[in-house]
C-alpha positions, 0 to 999 in steps of 0.5 A, a space after each residue: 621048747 613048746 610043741 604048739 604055742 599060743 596063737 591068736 587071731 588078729 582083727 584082720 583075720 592074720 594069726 600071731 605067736 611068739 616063740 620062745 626064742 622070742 622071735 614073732 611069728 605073723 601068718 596071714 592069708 589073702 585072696 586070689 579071684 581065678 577065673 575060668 574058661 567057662 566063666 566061673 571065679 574061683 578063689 586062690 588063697 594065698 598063704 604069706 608069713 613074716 619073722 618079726 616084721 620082716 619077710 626076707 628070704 635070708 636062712 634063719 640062723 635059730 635052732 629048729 623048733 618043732 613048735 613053730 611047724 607045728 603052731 604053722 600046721 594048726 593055724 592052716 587047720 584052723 583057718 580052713 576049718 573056718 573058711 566054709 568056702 573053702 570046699 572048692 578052694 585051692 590053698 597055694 603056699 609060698 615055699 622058697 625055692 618055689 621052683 623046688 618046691 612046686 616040683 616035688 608037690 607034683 611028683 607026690 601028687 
């Protein structure tokens, strides 16, 4: 099991490896214009994947692999660190369930 596998960025700014169960990962980011009250646009970006081209919630049946976190963690990394606009950005992660999700970010923040 690897601890970080090969990724590469796509023409499309999408990121894609495989691991080595042989499943294909794709990680990609889209934007958001959020407008305030004081009319200033601020940009959401979106962070979406999907398991050899499907984006089902179904549980995924295959051993853990840490490799696939960790390939996750590098490509957010990597993005950000590439993204000069992001200095006043907001990252939002799709977590299922979000409502879960959603509260225990609050609770640690």
């Amino acid at each position: 099991m690897s601890l970080l596998y090969s990724f590469e960025t796509n023409e499309d700014g999408s990121y894609s490896f495989t691991s080595d169960q042989g499943n294909s990962f794709l990680i990609y980011f889209s934007e958001s214009p959020m407008p305030d009250d004081e009319g200033n646009t601020h940009i959401i970006y979106n962070l979406g994947f999907s398991r050899d081209g499907d984006h089902s919630c179904i549980p995924f049946s295959s051993k853990y692999d840490e490799g696939i976190r960790r390939t996750n963690a590098t490509i957010v990394e990597d993005f950000t660190e590439n993204q000069k606009k992001l200095e006043n950005s907001y990252l939002r992660l799709y977590i299922r369930p979000p409502l879960k999700h959603r509260s225990s970010c609050n609770k640690s923040w």
